[in-house]
C-alpha positions as CSV (number, residue, x, y, z in Angstrom):
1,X,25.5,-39.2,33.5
2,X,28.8,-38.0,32.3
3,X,30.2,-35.1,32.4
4,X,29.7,-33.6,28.7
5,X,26.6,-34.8,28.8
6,X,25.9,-32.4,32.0
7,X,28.2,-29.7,30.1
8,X,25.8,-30.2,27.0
9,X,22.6,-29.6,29.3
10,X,23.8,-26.7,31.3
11,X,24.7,-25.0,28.0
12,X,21.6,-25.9,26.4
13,X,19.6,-24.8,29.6
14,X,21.3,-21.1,29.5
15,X,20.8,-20.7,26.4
16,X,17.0,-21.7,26.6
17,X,17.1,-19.0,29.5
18,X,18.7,-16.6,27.1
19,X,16.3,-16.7,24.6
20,X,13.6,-16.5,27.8
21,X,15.3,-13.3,28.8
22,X,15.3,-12.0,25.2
23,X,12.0,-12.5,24.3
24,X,10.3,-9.5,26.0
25,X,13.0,-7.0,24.7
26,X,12.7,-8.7,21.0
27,X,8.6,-8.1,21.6
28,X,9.1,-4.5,22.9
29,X,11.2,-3.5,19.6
30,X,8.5,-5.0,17.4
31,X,5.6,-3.4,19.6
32,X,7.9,0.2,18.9
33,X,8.4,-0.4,15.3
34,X,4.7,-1.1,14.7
35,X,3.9,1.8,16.3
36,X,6.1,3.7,13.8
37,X,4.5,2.0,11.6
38,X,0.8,2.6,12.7
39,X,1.4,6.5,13.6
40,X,3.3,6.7,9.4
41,X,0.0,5.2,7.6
42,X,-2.2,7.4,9.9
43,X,0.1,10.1,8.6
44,X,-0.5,8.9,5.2
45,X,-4.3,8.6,6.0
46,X,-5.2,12.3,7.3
47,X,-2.9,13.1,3.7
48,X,-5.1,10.8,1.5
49,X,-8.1,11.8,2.9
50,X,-7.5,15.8,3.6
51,X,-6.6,15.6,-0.4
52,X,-10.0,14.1,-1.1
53,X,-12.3,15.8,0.9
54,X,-10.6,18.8,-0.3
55,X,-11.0,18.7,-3.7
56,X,-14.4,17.0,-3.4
57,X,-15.8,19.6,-2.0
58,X,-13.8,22.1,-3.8
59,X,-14.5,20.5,-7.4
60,X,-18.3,18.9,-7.1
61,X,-18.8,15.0,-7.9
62,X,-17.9,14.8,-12.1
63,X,-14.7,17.2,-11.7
64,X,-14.0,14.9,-9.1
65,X,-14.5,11.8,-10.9
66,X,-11.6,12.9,-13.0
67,X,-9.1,13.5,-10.3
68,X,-10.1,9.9,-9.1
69,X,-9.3,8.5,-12.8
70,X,-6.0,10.1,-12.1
71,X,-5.7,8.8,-8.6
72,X,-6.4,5.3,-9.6
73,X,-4.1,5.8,-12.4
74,X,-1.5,6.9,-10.2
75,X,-2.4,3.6,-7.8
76,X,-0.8,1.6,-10.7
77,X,2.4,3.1,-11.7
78,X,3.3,3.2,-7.7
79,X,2.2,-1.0,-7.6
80,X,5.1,-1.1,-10.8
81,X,7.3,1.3,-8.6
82,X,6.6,-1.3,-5.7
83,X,7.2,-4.6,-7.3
84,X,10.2,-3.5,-9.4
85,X,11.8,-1.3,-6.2
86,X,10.7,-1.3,-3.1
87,X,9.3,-4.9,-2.6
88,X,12.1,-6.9,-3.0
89,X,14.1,-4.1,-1.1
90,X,12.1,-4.7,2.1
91,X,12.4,-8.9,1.4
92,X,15.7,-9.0,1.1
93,X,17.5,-6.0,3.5
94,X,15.5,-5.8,6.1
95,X,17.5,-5.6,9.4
96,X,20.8,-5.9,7.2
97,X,24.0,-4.2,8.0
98,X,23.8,-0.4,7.3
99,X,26.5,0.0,4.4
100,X,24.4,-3.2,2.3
101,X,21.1,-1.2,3.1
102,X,22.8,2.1,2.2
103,X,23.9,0.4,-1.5
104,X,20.4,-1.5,-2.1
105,X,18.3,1.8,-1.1
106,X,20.4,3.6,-3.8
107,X,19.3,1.3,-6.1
108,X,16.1,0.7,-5.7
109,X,15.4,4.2,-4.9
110,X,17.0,4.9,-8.1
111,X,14.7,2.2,-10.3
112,X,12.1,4.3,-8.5
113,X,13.0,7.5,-10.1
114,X,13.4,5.0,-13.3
115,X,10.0,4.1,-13.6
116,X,8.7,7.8,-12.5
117,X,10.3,9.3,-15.2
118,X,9.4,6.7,-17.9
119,X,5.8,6.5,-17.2
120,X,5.7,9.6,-16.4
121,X,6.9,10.9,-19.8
122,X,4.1,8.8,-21.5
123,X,1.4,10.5,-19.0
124,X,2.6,13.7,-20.1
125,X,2.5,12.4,-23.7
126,X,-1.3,10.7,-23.4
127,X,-2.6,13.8,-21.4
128,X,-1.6,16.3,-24.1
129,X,-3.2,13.9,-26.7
130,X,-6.4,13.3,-24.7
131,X,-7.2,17.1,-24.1
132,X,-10.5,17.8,-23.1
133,X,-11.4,17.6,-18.9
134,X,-9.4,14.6,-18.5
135,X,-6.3,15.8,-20.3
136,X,-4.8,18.2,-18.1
137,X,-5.3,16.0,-15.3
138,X,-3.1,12.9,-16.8
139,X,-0.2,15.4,-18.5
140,X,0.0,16.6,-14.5
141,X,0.7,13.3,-12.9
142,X,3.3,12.6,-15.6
143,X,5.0,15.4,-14.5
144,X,4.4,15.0,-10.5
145,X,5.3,10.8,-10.9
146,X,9.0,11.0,-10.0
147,X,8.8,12.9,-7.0
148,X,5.5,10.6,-6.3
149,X,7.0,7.5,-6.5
150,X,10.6,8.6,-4.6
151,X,8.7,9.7,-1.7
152,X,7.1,6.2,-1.5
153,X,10.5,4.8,-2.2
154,X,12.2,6.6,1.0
155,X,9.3,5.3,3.4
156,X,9.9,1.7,2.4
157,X,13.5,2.1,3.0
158,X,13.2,3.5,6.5
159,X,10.9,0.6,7.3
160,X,13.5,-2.0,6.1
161,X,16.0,-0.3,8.1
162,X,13.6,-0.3,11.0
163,X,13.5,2.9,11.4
164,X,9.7,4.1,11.1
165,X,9.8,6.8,12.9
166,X,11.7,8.6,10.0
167,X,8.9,7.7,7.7
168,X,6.3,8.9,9.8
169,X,8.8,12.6,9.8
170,X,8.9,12.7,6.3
171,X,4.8,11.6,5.9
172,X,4.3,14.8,8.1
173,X,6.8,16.8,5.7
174,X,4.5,16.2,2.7
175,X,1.0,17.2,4.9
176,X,2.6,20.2,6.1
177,X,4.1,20.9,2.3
178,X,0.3,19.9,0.9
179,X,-1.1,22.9,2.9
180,X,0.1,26.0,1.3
181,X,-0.3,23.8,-2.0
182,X,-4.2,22.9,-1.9
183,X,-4.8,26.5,-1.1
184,X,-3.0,27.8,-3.9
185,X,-4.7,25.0,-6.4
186,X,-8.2,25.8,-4.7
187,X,-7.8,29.8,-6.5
188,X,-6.6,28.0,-9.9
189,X,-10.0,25.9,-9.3
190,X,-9.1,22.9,-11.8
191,X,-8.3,19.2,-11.8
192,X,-4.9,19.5,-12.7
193,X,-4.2,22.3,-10.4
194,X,-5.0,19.8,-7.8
195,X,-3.1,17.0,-8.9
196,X,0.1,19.4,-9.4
197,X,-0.1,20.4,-5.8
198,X,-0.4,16.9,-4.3
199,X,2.5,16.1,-6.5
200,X,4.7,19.2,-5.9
201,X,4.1,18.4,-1.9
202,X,5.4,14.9,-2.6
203,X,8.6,16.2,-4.0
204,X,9.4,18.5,-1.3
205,X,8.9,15.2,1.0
206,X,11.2,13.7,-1.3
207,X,13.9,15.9,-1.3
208,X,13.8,15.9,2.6
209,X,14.0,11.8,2.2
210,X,17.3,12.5,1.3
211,X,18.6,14.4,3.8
212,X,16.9,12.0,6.5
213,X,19.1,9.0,4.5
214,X,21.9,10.5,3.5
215,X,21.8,8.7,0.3
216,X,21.5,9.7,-2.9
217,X,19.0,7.9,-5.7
218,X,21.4,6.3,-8.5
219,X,19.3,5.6,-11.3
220,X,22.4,3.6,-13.2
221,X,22.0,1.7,-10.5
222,X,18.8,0.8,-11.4
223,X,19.7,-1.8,-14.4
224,X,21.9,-3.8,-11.8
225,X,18.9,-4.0,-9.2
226,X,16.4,-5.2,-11.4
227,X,18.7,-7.7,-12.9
228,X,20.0,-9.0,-9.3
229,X,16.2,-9.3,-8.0
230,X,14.1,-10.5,-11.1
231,X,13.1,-13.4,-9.9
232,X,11.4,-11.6,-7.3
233,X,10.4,-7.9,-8.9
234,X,8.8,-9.2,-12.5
235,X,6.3,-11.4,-10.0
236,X,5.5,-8.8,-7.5
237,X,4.8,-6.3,-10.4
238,X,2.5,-8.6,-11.9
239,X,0.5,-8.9,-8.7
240,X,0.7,-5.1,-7.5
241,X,-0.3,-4.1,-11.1
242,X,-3.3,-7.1,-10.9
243,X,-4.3,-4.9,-7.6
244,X,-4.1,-1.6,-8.5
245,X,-5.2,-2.5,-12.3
246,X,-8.2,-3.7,-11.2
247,X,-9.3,-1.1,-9.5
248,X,-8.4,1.4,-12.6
249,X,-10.6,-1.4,-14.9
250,X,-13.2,-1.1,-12.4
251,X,-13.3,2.6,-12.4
252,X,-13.2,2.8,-16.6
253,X,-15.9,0.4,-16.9
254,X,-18.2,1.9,-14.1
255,X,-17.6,5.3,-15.8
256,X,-18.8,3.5,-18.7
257,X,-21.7,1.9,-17.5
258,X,-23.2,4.1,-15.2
259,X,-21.1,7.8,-15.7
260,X,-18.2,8.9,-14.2
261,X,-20.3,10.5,-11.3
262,X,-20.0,6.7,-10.2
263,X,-16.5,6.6,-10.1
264,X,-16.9,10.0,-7.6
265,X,-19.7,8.2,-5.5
266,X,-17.1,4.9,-5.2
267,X,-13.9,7.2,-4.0
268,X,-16.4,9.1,-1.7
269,X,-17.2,5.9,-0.2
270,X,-13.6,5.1,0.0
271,X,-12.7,8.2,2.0
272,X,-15.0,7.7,4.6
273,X,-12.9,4.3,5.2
274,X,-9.8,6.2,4.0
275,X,-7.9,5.4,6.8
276,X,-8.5,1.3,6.4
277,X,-7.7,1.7,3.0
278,X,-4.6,3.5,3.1
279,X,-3.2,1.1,5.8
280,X,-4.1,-1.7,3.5
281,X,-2.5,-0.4,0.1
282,X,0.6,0.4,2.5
283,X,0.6,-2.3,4.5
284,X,4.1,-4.0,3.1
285,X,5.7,-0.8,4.6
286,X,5.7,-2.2,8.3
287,X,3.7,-6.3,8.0
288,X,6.5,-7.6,5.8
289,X,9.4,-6.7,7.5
290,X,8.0,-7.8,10.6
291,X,7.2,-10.9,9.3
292,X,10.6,-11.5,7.3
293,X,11.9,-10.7,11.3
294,X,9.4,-13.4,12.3
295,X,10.4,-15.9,10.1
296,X,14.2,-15.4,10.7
297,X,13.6,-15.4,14.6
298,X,10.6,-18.3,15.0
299,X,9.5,-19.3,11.9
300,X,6.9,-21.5,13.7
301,X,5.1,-17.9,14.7
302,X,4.8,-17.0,11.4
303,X,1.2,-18.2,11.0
304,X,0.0,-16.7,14.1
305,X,1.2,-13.4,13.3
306,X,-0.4,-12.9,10.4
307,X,-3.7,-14.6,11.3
308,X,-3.4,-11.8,14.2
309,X,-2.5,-9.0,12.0
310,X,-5.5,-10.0,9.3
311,X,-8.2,-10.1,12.2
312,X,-7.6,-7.3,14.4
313,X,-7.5,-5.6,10.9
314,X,-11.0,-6.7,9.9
315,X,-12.6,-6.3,13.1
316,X,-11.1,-2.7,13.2
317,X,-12.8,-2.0,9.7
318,X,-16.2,-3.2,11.0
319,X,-15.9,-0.8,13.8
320,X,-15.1,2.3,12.0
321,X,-18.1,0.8,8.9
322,X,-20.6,0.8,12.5
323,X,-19.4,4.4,13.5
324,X,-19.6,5.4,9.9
325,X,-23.6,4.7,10.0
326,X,-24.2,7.0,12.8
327,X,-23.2,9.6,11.3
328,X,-26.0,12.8,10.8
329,X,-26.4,13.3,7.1
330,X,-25.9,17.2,7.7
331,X,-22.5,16.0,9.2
332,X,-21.7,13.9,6.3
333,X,-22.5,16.3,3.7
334,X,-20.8,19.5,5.7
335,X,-17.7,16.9,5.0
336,X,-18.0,15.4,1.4
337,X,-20.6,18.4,-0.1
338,X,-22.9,16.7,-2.6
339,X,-21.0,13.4,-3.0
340,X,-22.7,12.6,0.5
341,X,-25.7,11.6,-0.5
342,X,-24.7,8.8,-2.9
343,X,-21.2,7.9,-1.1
344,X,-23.6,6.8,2.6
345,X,-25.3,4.4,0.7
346,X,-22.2,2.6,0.3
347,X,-21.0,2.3,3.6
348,X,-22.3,-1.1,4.3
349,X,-20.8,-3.1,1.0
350,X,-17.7,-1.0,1.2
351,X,-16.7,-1.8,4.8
352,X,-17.7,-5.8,4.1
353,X,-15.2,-5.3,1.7
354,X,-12.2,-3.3,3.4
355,X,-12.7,-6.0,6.3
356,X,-12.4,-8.9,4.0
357,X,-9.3,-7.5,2.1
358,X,-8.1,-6.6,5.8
359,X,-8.3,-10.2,6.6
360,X,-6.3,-11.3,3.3
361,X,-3.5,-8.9,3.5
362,X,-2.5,-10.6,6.9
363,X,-1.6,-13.7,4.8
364,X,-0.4,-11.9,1.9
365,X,2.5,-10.4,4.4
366,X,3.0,-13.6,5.3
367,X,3.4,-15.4,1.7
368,X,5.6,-12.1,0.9
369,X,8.0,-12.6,3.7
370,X,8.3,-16.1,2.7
371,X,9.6,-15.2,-0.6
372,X,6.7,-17.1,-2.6
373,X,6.2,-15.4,-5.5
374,X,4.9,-17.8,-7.2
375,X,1.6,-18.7,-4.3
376,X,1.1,-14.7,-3.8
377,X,0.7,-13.5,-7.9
378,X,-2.0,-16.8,-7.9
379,X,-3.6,-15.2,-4.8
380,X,-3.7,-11.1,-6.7
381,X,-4.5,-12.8,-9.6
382,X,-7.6,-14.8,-8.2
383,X,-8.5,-11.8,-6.1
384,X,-7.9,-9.2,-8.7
385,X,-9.6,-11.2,-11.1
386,X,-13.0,-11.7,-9.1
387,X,-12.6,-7.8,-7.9
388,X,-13.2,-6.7,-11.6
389,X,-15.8,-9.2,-12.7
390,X,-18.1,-8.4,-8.8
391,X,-17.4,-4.4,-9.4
392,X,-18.4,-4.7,-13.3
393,X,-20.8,-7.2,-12.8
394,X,-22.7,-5.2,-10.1
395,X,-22.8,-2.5,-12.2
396,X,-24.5,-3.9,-15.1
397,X,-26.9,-5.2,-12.7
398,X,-27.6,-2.3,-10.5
399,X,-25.7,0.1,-11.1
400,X,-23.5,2.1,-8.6
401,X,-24.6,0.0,-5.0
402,X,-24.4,-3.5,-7.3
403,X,-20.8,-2.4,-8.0
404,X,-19.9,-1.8,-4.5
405,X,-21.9,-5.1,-2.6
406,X,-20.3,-7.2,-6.0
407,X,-16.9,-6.0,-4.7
408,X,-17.8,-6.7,-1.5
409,X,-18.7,-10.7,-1.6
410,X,-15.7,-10.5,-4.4
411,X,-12.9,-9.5,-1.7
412,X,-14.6,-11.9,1.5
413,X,-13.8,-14.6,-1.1
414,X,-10.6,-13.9,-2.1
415,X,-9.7,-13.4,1.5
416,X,-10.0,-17.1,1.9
417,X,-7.8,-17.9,-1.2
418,X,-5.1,-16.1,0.3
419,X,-5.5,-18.3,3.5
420,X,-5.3,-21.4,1.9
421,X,-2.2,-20.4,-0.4
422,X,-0.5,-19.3,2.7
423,X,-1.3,-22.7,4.7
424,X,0.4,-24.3,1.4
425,X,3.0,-22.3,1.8
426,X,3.9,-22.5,5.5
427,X,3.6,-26.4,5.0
428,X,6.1,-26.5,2.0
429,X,8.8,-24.4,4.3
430,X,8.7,-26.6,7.0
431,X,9.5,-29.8,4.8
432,X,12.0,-27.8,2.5
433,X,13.8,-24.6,4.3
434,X,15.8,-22.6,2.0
435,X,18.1,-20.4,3.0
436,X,17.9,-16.6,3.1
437,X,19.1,-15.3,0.1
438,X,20.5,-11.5,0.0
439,X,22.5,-9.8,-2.6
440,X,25.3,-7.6,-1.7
């Protein structure tokens, strides 16, 4: 043996004992950052769900029908938000330097306030047209998008910087600003009212997201990020808006079909697994940076760390769907008042289908953090596509509980679409790395 040979093998040998030795405290970060992450969504949960146990009991099941047409609406302008802003943000500068993460959250933040004040002008604009119950309700959000979609914004920069914990602060901002703010809308005693407090408290959260940065939103920035990130924005818009645009469709047409007290008895159900739900619509904050750490750091983990994330997911859903049956009906109803009694007979199709969209958000992290664009809008599409047609479908059939068990078997089988486009994926990235690709 000669002696650079040896020299090659002792060098190679410390630095497998390196990585040895780094391995727990790499684990222990992304153990703390999760946890971040876990304690922000259940921040965002007790929000969501104190907001819609509040009004549903302040507003009875049709008034609250409306403010879910307005919620769902809502669901879609933050999935354009997401996919034009914030996606490609977390992609792309996670765990970067801090002065390129200070210049791409300006931004993106700034497209963010872009797309809040666009749509939100033609909300105002459709609301005042519509008039009537549902009028008020739409012309409120327009005005309560910008601050709506900045506070999102600052969360999924705080998560790209790795910093969770200043997410989770300003989550707990907005619940503390949301107090005074429901009790206020509860003497108005209308829809609007509502959605103008829920919004207001977001912009106080928004505001505070600045100070916690210590950036400032450029919106003329905003031309120059979406032109630098195209190739991944215009995709990820097309599947966040396929998510979140199905569930609008769904709502229309079951308000069509069966009345809009449907629509009240669906988001009732949706509460009781609100806090399921609200980690899976936010789960990019935390899952897809991890994963884009993942795949920089062991690559060959990738797989496993989503198959873990998807399952422990699903399995949590069923748990909370079992607990959820328990429950005394004079309990349930001292919670959601008279939406109760048509919301419990949805708990068994609704958590079959929160655990089987828990299961394919695990590989739609991972087909995120791989940059495929491409793989993941065929996934939304397929899912978001067979979401609509089970929800609608159900309905015509039978009525309200067809809708949710047609969602159901409509989400377990998307689930396994995901799978296999992830799989696909995986395989073409071992054959043909690319490099990382950041702009500046």
């Amino acid at each position: 043996m000669t002696p650079m040979t040896t020299g090659r093998e002792k060098a190679a040998g410390e630095e497998t004992v390196r990585e040895k030795a780094a391995r727990p405290a790499a684990k222990r970060a992304m153990l703390g950052r999760l946890s971040w992450g876990l304690a922000d969504q259940a921040a965002s949960s007790m929000t969501n769900f104190a907001v819609g146990i509040y009004v549903a009991r302040s507003l009875g099941l049709a008034a609250f029908g409306v403010f879910s047409l307005a919620w769902v609406t809502y669901g879609v302008v933050l999935s354009v938000s997401r996919g034009l802003a914030t996606d490609p943000l977390v992609v792309r500068f996670s765990g970067v330097p801090d002065a390129s993460w200070r210049g791409a959250v300006a931004r993106s933040s700034g497209a963010a306030l872009g797309v809040g004040g666009v749509i939100g002008a033609a909300c105002l604009v459709a609301g005042l047209a519509l008039g009537g119950s549902v009028g008020p309700a739409f012309a409120a959000l327009g005005v309560m998008l910008p601050g709506l979609l900045l506070q999102d914004a600052w969360r999924y920069s705080f998560f790209a910087a790795g910093n969770g914990r200043k997410a989770f602060v300003n989550d707990l901002v907005w619940g503390a600003a949301l107090v005074p703010a429901m009790v206020i809308a509860a003497r108005v005693d209308t829809v609007a009212a509502f959605v103008l407090a829920w919004g207001a408290s977001a912009a106080v959260a928004a505001l505070y997201g600045c100070l916690q940065s210590r950036v400032r939103p450029r919106p003329t920035g905003a031309r120059e990020w979406l032109r630098a990130h195209h190739d991944l924005g215009y995709r990820y818009v097309a599947e966040n808006v396929s998510t979140s645009g199905a569930s609008q469709l769904r709502a229309y047409g079951l308000g069509a079909i069966v009345g809009v007290g449907a629509v009240g008895a669906i988001r009732g159900a949706e509460l009781l697994l609100g806090p399921f739900l609200a980690v899976l619509m936010g789960l990019s904050l935390v899952t897809v940076a991890e994963a884009a750490r993942v795949l920089r750091q062991a690559p060959h983990r990738l797989g496993l760390f989503c198959l873990v994330l998807g399952g422990a997911q699903a399995v949590a859903a069923l748990l909370w769907g079992a607990a959820l049956l328990l429950v005394p009906d004079r309990a349930g109803a001292f919670v959601l008042g008279d939406v109760w009694s048509t919301a419990s007979e949805l708990i068994v199709p609704a958590t079959l289908g929160v655990a089987g969209a828990g299961l394919g958000t695990g590989a739609a992290a991972g087909l995120r953090a791989l940059a495929a664009a491409r793989r993941s809008l065929r996934g939304q599409l397929f899912a978001s596509a067979c979401y609509v047609g089970g929800g609608l479908g159900g309905a015509a059939v039978a009525g309200t509980v067809g809708s949710a068990w047609g969602v159901a078997a409509a989400t377990l089988g998307a689930s396994a679409v995901w799978w296999l486009h992830l799989r696909a994926a995986l395989r073409e990235h071992h054959q043909n790395p690319l490099p990382e690709v950041r702009t500046p």
